[in-house]
C-alpha positions in Angstrom: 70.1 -65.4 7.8 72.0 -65.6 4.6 75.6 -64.0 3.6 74.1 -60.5 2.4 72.2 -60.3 5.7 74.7 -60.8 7.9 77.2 -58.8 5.9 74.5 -56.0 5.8 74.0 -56.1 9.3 77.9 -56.6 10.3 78.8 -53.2 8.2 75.3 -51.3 9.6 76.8 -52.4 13.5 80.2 -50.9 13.2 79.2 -47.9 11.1 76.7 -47.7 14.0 79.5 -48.2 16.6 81.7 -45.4 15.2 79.3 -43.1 15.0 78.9 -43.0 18.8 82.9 -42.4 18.8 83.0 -39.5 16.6 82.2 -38.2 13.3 82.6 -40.3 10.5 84.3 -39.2 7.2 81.1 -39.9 4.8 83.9 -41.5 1.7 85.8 -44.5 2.9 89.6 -45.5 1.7 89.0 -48.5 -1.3 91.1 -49.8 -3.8 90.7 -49.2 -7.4 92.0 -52.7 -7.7 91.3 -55.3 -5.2 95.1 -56.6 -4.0 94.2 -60.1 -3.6 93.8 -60.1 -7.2 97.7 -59.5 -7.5 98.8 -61.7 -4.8 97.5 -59.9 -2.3 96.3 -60.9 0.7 92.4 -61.6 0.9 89.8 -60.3 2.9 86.6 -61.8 4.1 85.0 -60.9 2.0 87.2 -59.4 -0.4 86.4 -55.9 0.2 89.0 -54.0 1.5 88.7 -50.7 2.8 89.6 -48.5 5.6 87.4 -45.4 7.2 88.1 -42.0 9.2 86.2 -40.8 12.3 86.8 -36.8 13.1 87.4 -36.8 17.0 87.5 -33.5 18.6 91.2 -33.6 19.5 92.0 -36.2 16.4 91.0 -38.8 14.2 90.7 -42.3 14.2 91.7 -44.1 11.3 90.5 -47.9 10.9 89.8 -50.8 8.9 86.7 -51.6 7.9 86.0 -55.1 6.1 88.3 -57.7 8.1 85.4 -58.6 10.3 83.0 -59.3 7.7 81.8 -62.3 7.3 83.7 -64.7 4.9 81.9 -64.3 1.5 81.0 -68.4 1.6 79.4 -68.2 4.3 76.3 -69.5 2.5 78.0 -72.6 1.5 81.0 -73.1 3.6 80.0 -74.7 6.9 83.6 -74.0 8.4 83.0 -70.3 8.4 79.3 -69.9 9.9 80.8 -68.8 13.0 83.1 -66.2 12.2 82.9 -62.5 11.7 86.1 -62.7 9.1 89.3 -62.7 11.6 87.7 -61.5 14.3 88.8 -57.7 14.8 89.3 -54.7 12.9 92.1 -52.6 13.4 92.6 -49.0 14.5 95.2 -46.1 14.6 94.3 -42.8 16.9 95.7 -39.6 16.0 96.1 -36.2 17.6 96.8 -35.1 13.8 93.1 -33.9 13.0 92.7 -35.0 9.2 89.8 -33.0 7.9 88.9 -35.3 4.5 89.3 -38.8 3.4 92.5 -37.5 1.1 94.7 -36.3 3.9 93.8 -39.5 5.3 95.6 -41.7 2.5 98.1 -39.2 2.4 99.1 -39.1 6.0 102.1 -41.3 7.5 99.4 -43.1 10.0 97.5 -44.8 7.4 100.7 -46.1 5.4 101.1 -47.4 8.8 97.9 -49.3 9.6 97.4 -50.4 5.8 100.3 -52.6 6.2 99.2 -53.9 9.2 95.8 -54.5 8.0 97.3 -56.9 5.6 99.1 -58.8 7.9 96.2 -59.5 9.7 93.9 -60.4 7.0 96.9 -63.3 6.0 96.8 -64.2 9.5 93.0 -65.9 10.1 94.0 -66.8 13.2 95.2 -63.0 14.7 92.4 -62.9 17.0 93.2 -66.1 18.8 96.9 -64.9 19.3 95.8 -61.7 21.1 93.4 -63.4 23.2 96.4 -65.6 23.9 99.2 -63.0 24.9 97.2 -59.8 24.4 99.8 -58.0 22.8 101.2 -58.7 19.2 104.9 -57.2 18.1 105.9 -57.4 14.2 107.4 -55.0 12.1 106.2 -52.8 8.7 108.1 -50.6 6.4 108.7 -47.1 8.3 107.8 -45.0 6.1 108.0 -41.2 6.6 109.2 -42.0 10.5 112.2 -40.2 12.0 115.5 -41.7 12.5 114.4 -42.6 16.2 111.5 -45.1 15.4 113.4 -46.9 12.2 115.7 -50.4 12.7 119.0 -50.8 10.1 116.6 -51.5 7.3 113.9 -49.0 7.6 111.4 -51.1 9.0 109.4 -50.0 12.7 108.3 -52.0 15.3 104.1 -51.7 15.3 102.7 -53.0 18.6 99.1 -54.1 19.1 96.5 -54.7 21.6 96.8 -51.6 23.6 94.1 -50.2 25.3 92.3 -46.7 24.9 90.4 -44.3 26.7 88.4 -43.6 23.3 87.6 -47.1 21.3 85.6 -50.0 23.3 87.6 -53.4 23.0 84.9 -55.4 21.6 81.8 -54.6 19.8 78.9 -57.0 18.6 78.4 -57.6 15.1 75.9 -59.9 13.3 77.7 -63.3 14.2 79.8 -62.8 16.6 81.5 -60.4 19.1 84.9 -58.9 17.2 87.9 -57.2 18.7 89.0 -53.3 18.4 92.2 -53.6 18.0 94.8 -50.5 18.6 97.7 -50.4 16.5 100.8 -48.1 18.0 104.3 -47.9 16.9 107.5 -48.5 18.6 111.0 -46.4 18.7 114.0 -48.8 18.0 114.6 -48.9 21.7 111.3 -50.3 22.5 111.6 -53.0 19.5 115.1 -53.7 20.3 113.8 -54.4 24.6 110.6 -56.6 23.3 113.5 -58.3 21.1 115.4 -59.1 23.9 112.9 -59.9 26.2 110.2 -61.6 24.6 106.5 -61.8 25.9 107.7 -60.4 29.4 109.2 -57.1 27.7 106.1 -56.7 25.2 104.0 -56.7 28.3 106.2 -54.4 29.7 106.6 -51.8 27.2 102.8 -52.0 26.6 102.1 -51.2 29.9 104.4 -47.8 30.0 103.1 -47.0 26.6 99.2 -46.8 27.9 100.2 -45.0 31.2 101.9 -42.2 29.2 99.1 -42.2 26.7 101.3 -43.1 24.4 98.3 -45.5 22.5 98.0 -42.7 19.8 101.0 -42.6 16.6 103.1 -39.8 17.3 106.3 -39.2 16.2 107.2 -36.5 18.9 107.2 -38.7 21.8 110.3 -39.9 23.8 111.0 -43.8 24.3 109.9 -45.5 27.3 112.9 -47.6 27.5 
């Protein structure tokens, strides 16, 4: 198969997958200018975009274009293998968004959009959470309370969690990709993964996902 195959069939897998999660917003979240025309990072295959799915109790909001497949794949031998970086990233909500503009609107995405570029820099993201299975970095807090936020504004993002409603990996035309959770962290939890290093990550990951605490919320006490 050629690039447009596989990227035809890539996009019709996950649209697929999500479907069978909940119900998916029918507009997706573009740009009216691609960033990696302004210095941006760039995606696979340039397309960046991000998508909502309508969950009875919430929404899921994700990224939808880091796992295509790198747009020269047809004459780049390097890159037959790979499904972009190898995961798409996720955010779950109890907040239940009910269109594709309270979506970009909402504190969650402004979240995950940041992250989303951070991975798509980062080529290699998928073999550093195979390697340690949780990733700890830091993105502007924007909109967070006092509780979540370090001395500049920034808030620790944590992911790799697991979830009762995503899978971990889905299938796509190439290769199998990662689902990848993205949570956030209070200053506490950043300031004990700080201090602790891969042993404290592991740590506060593990309290996070027994107190369910694998969805964004801002009304949540620390674990730490």
């Amino acid at each position: 198969m050629n690039y447009e195959e596989h990227f035809k069939i890539s996009c019709e897998k996950r649209e697929h997958y999500w479907k069978s999660v909940g119900e998916l917003f029918s507009d997706v979240v573009g740009n009216m200018i691609n960033p990696s025309f302004m210095g941006g990072p760039r995606w696979p295959s340039l397309r960046q975009a991000h998508i909502g799915i309508q969950l009875e109790n919430g929404t899921i909001i994700a990224s939808d274009g880091l796992s295509d497949p790198y747009d020269d794949y047809d004459t780049n031998a390097d890159n037959k293998d790979y499904n972009g970086v190898g995961i798409e990233l996720y955010t779950i909500t109890d907040n239940k968004y009910q269109n594709i503009q309270e979506i970009i609107d909402s504190w969650e995405f402004k979240i995950l959009r940041q992250v989303s570029g951070m991975a798509a820099a980062n080529p290699n993201i998928s073999y550093t959470l195979n390697d340690y299975t949780y990733i700890s970095s830091v993105v502007n807090g924007i909109d967070l309370p006092n509780q979540f936020l370090g001395d500049n504004g920034e808030v620790g993002v944590l992911l790799g969690l697991k979830t009762n409603e995503v899978s971990s990996k889905i299938q796509l035309s190439i290769e199998e990709v990662s689902l990848v959770n993205v949570s956030i962290l209070t200053k506490k939890e950043l300031d004990f993964i700080m201090e602790n290093g891969a042993k404290g990550r592991i740590e506060i990951a593990e309290k996070l996902m027994n107190q369910g605490y694998y969805k964004l919320s801002t009304n949540r006490k620390s674990v730490v």
